[in-house]
C-alpha positions in Angstrom: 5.0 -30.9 15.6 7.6 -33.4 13.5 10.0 -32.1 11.7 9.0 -33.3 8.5 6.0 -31.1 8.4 7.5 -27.7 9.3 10.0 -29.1 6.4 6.9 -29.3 4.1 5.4 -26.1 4.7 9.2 -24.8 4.7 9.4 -26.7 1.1 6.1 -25.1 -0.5 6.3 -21.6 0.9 9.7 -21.1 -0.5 8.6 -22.7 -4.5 5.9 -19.6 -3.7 8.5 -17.3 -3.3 10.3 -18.4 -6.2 6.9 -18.9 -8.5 6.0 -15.6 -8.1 9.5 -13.8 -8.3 8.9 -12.9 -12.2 5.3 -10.9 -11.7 6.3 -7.2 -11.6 3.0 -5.4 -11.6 3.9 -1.5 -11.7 6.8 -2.5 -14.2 4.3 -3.9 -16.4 1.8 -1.3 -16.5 3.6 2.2 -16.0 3.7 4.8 -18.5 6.4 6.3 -19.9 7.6 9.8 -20.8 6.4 9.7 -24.6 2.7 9.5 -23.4 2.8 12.1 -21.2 4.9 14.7 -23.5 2.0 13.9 -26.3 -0.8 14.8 -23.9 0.9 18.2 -22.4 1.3 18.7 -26.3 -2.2 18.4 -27.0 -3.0 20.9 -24.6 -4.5 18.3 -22.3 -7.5 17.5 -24.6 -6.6 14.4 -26.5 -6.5 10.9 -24.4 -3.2 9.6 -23.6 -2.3 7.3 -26.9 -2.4 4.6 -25.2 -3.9 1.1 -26.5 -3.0 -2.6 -26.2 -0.6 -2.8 -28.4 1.3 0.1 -26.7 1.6 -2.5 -23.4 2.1 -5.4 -25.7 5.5 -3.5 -26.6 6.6 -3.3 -23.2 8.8 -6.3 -21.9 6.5 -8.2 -19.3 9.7 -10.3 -18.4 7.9 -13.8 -17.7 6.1 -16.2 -19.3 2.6 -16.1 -18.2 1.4 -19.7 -19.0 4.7 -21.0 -17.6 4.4 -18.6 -14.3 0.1 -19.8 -14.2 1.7 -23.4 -14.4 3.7 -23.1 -11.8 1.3 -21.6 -9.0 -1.6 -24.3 -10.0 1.1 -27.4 -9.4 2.4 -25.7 -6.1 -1.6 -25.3 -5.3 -2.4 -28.9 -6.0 0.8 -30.3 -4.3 -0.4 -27.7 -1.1 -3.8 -29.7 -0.9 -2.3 -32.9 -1.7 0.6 -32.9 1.2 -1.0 -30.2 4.1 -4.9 -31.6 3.3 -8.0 -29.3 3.2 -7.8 -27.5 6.6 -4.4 -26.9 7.7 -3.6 -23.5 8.7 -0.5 -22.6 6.6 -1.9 -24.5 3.6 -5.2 -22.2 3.3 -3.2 -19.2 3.3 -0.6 -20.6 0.9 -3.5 -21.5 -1.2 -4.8 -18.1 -0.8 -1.7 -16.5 -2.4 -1.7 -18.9 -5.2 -4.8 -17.7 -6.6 -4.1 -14.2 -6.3 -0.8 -14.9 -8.3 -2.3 -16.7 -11.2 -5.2 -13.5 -11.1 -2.2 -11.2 -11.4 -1.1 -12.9 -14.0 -4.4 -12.3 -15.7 -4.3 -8.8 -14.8 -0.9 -8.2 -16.4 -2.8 -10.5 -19.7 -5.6 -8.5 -19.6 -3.6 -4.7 -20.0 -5.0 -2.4 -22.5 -8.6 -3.9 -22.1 -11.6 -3.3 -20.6 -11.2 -6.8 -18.5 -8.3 -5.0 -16.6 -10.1 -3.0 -14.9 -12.7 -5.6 -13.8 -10.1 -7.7 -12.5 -7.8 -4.8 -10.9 -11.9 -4.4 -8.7 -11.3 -8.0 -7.9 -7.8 -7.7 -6.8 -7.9 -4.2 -4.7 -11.5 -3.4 -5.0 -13.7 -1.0 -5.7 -14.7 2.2 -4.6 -18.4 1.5 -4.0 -16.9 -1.3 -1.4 -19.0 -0.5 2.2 -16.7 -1.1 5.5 -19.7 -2.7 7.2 -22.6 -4.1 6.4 -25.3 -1.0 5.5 -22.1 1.0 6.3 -20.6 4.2 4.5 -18.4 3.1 1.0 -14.9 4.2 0.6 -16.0 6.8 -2.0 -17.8 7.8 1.2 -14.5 8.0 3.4 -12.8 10.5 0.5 -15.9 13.1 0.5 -15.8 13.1 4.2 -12.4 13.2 4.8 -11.8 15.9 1.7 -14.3 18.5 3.8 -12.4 17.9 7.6 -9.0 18.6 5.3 -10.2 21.6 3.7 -10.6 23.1 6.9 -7.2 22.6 8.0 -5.7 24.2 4.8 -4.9 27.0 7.3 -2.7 25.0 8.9 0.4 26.7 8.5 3.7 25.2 7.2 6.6 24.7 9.3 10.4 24.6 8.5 10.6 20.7 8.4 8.3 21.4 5.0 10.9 23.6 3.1 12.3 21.7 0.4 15.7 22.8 0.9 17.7 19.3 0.8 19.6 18.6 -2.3 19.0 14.8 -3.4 22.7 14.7 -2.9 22.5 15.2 0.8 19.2 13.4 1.4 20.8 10.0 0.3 23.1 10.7 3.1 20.6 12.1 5.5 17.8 8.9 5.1 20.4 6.3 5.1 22.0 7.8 8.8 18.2 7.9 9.9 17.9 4.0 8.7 20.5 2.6 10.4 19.6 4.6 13.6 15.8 3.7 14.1 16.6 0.0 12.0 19.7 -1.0 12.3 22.8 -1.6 9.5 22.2 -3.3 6.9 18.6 -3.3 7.1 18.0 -0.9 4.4 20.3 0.7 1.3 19.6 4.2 0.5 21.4 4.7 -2.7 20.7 7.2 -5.9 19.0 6.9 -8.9 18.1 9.6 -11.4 16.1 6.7 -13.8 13.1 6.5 -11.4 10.1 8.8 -12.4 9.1 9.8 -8.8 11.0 11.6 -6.6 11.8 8.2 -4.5 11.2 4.3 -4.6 11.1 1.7 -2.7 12.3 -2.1 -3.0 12.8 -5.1 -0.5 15.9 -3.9 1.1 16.5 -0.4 -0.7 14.9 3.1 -1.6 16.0 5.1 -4.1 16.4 8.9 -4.1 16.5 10.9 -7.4 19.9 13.4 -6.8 18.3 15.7 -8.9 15.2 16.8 -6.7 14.9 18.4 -3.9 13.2 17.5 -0.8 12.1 18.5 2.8 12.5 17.3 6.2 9.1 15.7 6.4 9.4 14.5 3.0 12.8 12.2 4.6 10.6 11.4 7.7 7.9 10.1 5.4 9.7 7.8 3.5 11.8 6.6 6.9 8.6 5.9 8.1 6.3 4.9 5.1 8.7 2.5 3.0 11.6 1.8 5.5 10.0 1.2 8.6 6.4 -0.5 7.1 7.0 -1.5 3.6 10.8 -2.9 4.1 10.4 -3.7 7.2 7.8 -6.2 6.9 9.3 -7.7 3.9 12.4 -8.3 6.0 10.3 -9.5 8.7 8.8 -12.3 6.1 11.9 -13.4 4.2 13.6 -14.2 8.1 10.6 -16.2 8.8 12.2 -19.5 9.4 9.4 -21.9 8.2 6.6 -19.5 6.6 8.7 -17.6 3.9 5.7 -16.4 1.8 5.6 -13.9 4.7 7.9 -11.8 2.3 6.3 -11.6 -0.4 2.9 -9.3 -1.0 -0.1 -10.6 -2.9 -2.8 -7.9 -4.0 -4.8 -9.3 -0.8 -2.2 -7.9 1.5 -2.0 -4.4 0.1 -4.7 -2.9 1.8 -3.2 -3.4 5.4 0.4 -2.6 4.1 -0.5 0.7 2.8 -3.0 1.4 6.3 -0.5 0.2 8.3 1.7 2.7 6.6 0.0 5.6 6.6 -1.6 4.9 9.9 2.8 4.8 11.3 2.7 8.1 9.5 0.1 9.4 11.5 0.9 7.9 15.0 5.0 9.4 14.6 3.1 12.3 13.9 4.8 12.5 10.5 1.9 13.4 8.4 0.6 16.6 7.3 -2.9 17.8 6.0 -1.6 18.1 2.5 -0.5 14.2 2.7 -3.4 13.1 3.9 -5.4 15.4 1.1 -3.4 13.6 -1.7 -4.4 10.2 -0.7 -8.1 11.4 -0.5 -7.8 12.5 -4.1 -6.7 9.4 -5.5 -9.7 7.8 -3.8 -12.3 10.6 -5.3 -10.6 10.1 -8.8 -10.9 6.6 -8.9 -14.6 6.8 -7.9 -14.9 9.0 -11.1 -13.2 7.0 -13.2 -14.9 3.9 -12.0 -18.4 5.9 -13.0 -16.8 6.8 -16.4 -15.0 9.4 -16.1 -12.2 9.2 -18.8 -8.2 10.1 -18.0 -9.1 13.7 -19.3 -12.1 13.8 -17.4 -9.9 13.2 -13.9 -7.0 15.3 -15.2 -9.0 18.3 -15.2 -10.8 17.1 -11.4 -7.9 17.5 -10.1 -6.2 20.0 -11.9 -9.1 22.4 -10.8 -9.1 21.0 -7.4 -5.6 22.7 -6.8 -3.0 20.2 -8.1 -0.3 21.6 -10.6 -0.3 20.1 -13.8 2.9 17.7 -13.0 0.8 16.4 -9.9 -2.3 16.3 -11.6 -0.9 14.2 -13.9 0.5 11.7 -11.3 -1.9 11.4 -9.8 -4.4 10.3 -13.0 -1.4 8.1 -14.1 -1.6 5.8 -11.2 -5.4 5.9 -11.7 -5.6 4.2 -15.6 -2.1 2.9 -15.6 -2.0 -0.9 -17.3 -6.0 0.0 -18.5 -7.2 2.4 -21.5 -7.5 6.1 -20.7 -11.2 5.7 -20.8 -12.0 1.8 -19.8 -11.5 2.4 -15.9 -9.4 2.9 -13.0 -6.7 0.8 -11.8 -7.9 0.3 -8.0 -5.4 -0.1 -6.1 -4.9 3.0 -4.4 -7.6 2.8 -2.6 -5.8 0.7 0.2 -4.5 3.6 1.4 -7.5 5.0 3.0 -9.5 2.0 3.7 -6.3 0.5 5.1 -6.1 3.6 7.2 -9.3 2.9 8.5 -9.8 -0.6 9.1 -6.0 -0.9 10.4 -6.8 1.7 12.9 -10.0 -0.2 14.0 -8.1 -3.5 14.2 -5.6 -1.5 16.6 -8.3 -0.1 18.6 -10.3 -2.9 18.7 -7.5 -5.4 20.1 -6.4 -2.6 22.4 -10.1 -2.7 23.7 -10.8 -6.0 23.9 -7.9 -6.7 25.7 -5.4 -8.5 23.2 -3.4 -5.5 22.7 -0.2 -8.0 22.3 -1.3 -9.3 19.4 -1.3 -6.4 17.4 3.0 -6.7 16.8 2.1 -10.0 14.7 0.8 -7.4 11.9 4.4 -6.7 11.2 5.6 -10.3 10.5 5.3 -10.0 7.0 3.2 -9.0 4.2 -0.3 -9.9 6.0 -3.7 -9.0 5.6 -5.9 -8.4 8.2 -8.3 -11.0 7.3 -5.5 -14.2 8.2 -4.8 -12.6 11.6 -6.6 -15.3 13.1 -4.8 -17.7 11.0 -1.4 -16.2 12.0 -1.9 -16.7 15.8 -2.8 -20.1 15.4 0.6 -20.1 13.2 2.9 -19.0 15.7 1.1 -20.9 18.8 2.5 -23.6 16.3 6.1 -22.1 16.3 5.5 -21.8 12.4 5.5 -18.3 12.3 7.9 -15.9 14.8 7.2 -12.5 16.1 8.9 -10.0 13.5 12.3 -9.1 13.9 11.3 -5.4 13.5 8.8 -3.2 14.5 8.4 0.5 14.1 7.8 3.3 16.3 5.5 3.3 18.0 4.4 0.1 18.1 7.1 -1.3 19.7 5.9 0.4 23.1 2.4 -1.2 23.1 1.7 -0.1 26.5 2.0 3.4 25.4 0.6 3.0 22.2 -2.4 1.5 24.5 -2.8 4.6 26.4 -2.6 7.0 23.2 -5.7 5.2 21.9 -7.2 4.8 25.2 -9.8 7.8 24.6 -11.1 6.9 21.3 -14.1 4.9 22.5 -15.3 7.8 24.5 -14.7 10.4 21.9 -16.8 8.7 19.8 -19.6 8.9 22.4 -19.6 12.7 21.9 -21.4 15.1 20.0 -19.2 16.9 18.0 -21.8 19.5 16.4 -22.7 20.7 19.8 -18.9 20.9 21.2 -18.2 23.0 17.9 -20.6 25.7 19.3 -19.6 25.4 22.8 -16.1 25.8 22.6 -16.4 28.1 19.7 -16.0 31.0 22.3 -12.9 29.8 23.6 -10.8 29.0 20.4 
């Protein structure tokens, strides 16, 4: 392979980087403390005020037309230097398109079009995992029921939120450099964020003014450290295919699977965790059948969520859309990323490729170029990432943790319920 082309995919992937650099989706589309004072005010019964002209009065910081521009001459220049078929090129041409429909997401806020193309982007909850197969509404039912019946399981000390934001600064950023290395991540504070924490390229930042559990430090060591910064990392240091490091909506899906499925496997997760992620799921099924922000509020207020969470958790349902125009969908890579990262891990474990499965930490991937990606790095286009996270950086026992799966799956559940019922 010359030179000159790795110097042209080298060349194209980084003016991708640099298109893209202004399009700040959650910026663009979050709500702010005004809205949500107005709706506790009303006593929860009036939709949030918000309309187009409330996002038109938020800063988008780029100029969409300039930004579209941009991604269609890198596009053309793609097809015109790498040709039809090249490997790199497709993908490359991939992210382009999803860019420029970001950008007509972000256009399209307060309207109904955002929704429509938020189901384009992330998807829908009606979406089946196989042909004739259950939906991901599907997944959140099922998955609800086996969670309520572990709401018995009890709480341990690791879930006492006894850690001053003060001290868990300190505490995550030990952990980081431990299990990642110096310099890989910054944990520093910041009492301007609306959550509790959040997550950037190379940073997360940690509210001094909350408190937080054990599990809660584990989770986001594990959940943005190791996954979400780690693959970003992993993409920028790619030496020819920098896109790697940046995530269009097409990758989110695996990112937040692999994520919570490193949760699960560092057995870091908790029934609780697992229950949240199931809500957002049932609440953008509701609100994708027309249920409006009130409507959801009050689904999951009832279901057991506190007001403050309840409204969280319908905030990152209609943010960037109208309170009753649809959901924002792209929660709902959490649990079909779950699943269908799982599978892939399973499968490639089964089959007998069990080494590939590191490659899904080279960047910001989807599982649907994994084929694409191999080819890539037979090429010596694209290296094996820099970092991987417990515990898939032991594939051999990772291998043998999964190894009973298959089987399991033979079995009928139903009738070992009632046999070992007696013994439990």
């Amino acid at each position: 392979m010359s030179d000159q082309y790795r110097q042209t995919i080298k060349d194209l992937s980084d003016r991708i980087v640099e298109a893209q650099r202004p399009i700040k989706v959650l910026n663009a589309i979050n709500w702010d403390d005004t809205i949500k004072a107005k709706f506790y005010a009303s006593k929860f019964k009036e939709l949030p005020r918000v309309d187009r002209g409330y996002y038109e009065g938020r800063e988008r910081d780029f100029a969409a037309d300039a930004v579209r521009e941009e991604l269609r001459k890198v596009e053309s220049d793609i097809q015109g230097k790498l040709g039809p078929v090249s490997p790199a090129g497709t993908l490359m041409k991939f992210m382009c398109e999803q860019f420029r429909l970001t950008v007509d997401l972000l256009e399209s806020r307060g309207t109904p079009e955002f929704a429509q193309i938020a189901a384009l982007l992330y998807g829908t909850p009606h979406d089946v995992f196989h042909a004739g197969g259950p939906t991901i509404a599907d997944l959140g039912q099922q998955m609800r029921k086996v969670l309520e019946g572990l709401d018995t399981v009890e709480e341990s000390d690791m879930d006492d939120r006894n850690i001053p934001g003060t001290e868990a600064v300190g505490i995550l950023q030990a952990a980081c450099d431990t299990s990642m290395g110096k310099g890989m991540v910054e944990v520093r504070p910041d009492d301007g964020i609306a959550a509790d924490a959040a997550a950037g390229s190379d940073y997360i930042k940690v509210r001094e003014d909350r408190m937080f559990s054990q599990r809660d430090l584990h989770l986001l060591e594990t959940h943005e450290a190791w996954v979400h910064i780690g693959t970003t990392q992993n993409g920028l240091s790619q030496p020819v295919c920098t896109f790697l490091g940046k995530a269009a909506p097409r990758t989110t899906v695996t990112q937040e699977g692999l994520a919570v499925l490193t949760e699960m496997l560092n057995l870091r997760s908790h029934p609780r965790r697992l229950a949240k992620l199931m809500h957002r799921i049932e609440g953008i099924r509701a609100a994708s059948e027309g249920a409006s922000f009130v409507e959801v509020f009050e689904l999951f207020r009832t279901d057991g969520l506190t007001e403050d969470e309840a409204w969280a958790a319908a905030v990152r349902i209609f943010r960037g859309s109208l309170p009753d125009a649809g959901p924002f969908t792209k929660d709902l890579g959490y649990g079909k990323g779950l699943i269908l990262t799982f599978l892939y891990v399973r499968l490639a474990i089964y089959l007998g490729r069990a080494h590939r499965i590191p490659l899904l930490f080279c960047g910001k991937v989807d599982l649907l170029d994994m084929v694409t990606l191999h080819q890539l790095e037979e090429e010596g286009l694209v290296e094996q990432p820099r970092f991987i996270p417990p515990p898939f950086d032991d594939i051999p026992s990772l291998a043998s943790t999964l190894s009973l799966g298959g089987f399991s799956a033979m079995l009928d559940w139903n009738r070992l319920e009632s046999d070992y019922a007696a013994l439990i």
